[in-house]
C-alpha positions in Angstrom: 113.6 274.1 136.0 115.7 272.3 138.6 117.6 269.7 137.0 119.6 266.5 139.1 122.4 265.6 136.7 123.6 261.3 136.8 126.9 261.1 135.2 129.4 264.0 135.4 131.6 263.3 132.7 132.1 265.1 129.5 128.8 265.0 128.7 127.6 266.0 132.1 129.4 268.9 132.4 128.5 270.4 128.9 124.7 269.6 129.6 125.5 271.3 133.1 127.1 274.8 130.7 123.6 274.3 128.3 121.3 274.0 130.9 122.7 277.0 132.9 122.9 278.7 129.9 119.2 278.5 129.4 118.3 279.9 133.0 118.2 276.1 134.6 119.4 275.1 137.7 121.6 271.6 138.7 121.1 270.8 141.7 122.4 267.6 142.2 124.9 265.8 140.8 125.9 262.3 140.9 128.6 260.3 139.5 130.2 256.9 140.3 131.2 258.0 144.1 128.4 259.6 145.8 125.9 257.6 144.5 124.2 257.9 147.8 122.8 261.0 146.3 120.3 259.5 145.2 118.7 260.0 148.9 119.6 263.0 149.0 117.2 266.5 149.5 119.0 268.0 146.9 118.0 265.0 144.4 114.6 264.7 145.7 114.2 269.0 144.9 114.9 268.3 141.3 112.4 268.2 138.5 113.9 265.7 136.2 117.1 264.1 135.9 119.0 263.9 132.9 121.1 260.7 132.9 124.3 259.6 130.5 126.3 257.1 132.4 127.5 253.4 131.2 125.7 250.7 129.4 126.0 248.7 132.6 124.5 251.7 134.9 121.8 252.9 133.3 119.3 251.0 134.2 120.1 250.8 137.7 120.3 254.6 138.0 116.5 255.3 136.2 115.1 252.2 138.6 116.0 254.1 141.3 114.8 257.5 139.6 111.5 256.0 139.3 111.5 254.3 143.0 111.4 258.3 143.9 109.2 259.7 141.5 111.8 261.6 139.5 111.0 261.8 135.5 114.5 260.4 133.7 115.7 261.8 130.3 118.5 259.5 129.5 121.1 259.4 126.6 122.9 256.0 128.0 122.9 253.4 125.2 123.9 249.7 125.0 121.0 248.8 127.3 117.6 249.8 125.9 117.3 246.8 123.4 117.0 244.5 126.3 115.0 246.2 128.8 112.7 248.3 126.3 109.4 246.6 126.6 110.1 246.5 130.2 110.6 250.0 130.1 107.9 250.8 128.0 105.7 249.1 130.9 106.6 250.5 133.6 105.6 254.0 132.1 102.0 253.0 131.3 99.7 255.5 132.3 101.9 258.1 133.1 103.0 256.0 135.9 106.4 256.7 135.6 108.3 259.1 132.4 111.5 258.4 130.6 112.2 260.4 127.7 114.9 257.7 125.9 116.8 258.6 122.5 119.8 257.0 121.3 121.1 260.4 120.4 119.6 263.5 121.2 120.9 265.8 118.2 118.7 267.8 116.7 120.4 267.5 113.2 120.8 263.2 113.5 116.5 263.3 114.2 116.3 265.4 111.1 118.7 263.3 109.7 117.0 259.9 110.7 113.6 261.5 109.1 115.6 262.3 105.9 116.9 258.4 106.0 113.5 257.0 106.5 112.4 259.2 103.2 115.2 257.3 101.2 114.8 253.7 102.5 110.6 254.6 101.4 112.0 256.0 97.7 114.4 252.8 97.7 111.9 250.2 97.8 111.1 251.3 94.2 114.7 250.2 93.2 116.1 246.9 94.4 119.8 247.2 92.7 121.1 249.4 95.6 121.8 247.7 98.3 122.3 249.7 101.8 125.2 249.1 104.7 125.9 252.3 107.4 129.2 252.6 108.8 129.7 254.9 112.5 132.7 256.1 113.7 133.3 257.0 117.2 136.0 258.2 120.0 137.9 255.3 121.6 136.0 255.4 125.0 133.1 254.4 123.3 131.9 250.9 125.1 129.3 249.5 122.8 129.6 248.8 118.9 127.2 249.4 117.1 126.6 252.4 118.6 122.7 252.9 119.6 122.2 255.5 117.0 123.6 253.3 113.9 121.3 250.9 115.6 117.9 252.9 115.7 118.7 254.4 112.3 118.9 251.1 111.2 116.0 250.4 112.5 114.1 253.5 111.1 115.4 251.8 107.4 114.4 248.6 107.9 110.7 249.6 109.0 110.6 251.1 105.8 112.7 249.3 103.2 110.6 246.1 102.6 113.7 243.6 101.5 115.8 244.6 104.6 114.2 242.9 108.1 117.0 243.4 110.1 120.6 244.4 110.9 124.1 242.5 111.3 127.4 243.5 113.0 130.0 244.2 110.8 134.1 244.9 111.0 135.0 246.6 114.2 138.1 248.7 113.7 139.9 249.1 117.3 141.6 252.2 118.1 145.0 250.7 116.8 143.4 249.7 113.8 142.8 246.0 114.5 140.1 244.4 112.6 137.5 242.5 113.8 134.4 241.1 112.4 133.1 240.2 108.9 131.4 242.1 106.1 129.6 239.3 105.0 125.8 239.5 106.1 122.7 238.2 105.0 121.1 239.8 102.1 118.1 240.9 104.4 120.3 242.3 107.0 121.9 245.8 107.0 125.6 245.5 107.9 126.6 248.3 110.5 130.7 248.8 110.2 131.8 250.5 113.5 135.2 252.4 113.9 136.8 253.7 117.0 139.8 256.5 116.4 140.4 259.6 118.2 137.6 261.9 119.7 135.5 261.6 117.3 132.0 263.3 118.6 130.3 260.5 116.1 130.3 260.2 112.4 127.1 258.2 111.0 127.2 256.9 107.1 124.3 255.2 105.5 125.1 254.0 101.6 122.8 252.7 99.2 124.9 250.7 96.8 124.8 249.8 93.1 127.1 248.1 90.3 127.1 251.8 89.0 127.0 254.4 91.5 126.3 255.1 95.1 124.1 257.6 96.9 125.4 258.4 100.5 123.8 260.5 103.4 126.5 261.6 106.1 125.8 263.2 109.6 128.7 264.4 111.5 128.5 265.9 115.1 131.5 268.5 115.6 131.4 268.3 119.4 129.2 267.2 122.0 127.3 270.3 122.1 124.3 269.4 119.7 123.7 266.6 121.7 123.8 268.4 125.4 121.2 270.8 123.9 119.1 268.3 122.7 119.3 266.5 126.2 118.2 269.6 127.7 115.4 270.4 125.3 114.6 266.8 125.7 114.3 267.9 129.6 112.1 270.7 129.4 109.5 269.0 127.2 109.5 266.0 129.5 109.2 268.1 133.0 104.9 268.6 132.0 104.5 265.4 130.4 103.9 261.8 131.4 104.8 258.2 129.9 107.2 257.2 127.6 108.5 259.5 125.3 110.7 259.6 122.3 113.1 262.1 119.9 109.6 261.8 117.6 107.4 263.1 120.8 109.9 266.4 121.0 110.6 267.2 116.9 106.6 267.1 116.3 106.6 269.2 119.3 109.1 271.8 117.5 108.2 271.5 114.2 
């Protein structure tokens, strides 16, 4: 598989090491200065491009992707919640293909499966009340991050007495505080924190007056999600549409 890479940061370069570790080849890659690229033969020999830039570049970058027929897998988050519908159109009938996740780690899909399971078992048991808190490295740009907000999501379509979720404190990388915990009683409050390197730490916590159940996934490095980009890659290069984490764990389970 030949494999155009947009973004060649820290996550480019260790989905560049996965990907040639599985027999791929890059063949293109293009960051913020030769974005001209994206003319380029060596772009237009690629069979997908796997794309993790900026909340503010994304969808530039898979616009042009689909002006030349490329199929996109992209990681970029802060962006999808306004443009998904639009997204979600322009891949009708195969007529374009972006595989889109949040995050692209194996163990947070199994992990987001798990939390569905619990919001389902909760609805039986009103007294706990659920909040998530993620923690992530200081370059991070947007808070929530777009995996506390599609877990979210995967609790509230299954949790009847929560319909929505609410920012929370934001703790800055020199432990300012910003934000409120107070948030409607429908709404799940999503706490975000920004220290270190943190690869991302995701919390969910069901709440009672006399105990607490919590589910915790932690990434050690960036690795499980390069690999997951890459599997996310070769699933995509034969299939058409818009496609999801769900699409590839049915596919490997």
């Amino acid at each position: 598989m030949k494999i155009a890479l947009i973004g060649y940061g820290k996550m480019g370069h260790e989905i560049e090491r996965i990907a040639l570790s599985r027999g791929h080849d890059v063949v293109c890659r293009i960051d913020i200065d030769n974005m001209q690229d994206f003319d380029s033969p060596a772009f237009r020999s690629a069979d997908v491009a796997i794309e993790f830039t900026a909340p503010t570049q994304a969808y530039g970058n898979i616009l042009k992707c689909f002006s030349k027929g490329m199929k996109v897998v992209s990681g970029s988050t802060g962006w999808m919640e306004q443009h998904n519908e639009e997204m979600k159109y322009l891949c009708r009938d195969g007529e374009n293909t972006l595989f889109w996740s949040s995050n692209f780690s194996i163990g947070v899909a199994l992990f987001s499966r798990v939390s569905e399971y619990l919001a389902r078992l909760m609805n039986g048991y009103p007294m706990y009340d659920v909040s998530m808190e993620e923690v992530h490295h200081i370059h991070k740009l947007d808070a929530p991050s777009g995996t506390a907000i599609t877990l979210a999501q995967g609790i509230i379509d299954n949790l009847d007495r929560k319909t929505g979720w609410s920012k929370g404190t934001l703790t800055g990388a020199d432990g300012t505080v910003s934000g409120s915990r107070d948030n409607a009683p429908q709404d799940i409050r999503i706490d975000s924190v920004r220290e270190g390197e943190i690869a991302g730490i995701h919390v969910i916590e069901y709440d009672s007056s006399s105990d607490f159940i919590k589910i915790i996934h932690s990434a050690k490095d960036r690795s499980g999600l390069a690999l997951g980009a890459v599997l996310a890659a070769e699933y995509t290069v034969s299939r058409k549409g818009f496609l999801t984490m769900n699409d590839l764990m049915d596919s490997l389970s």
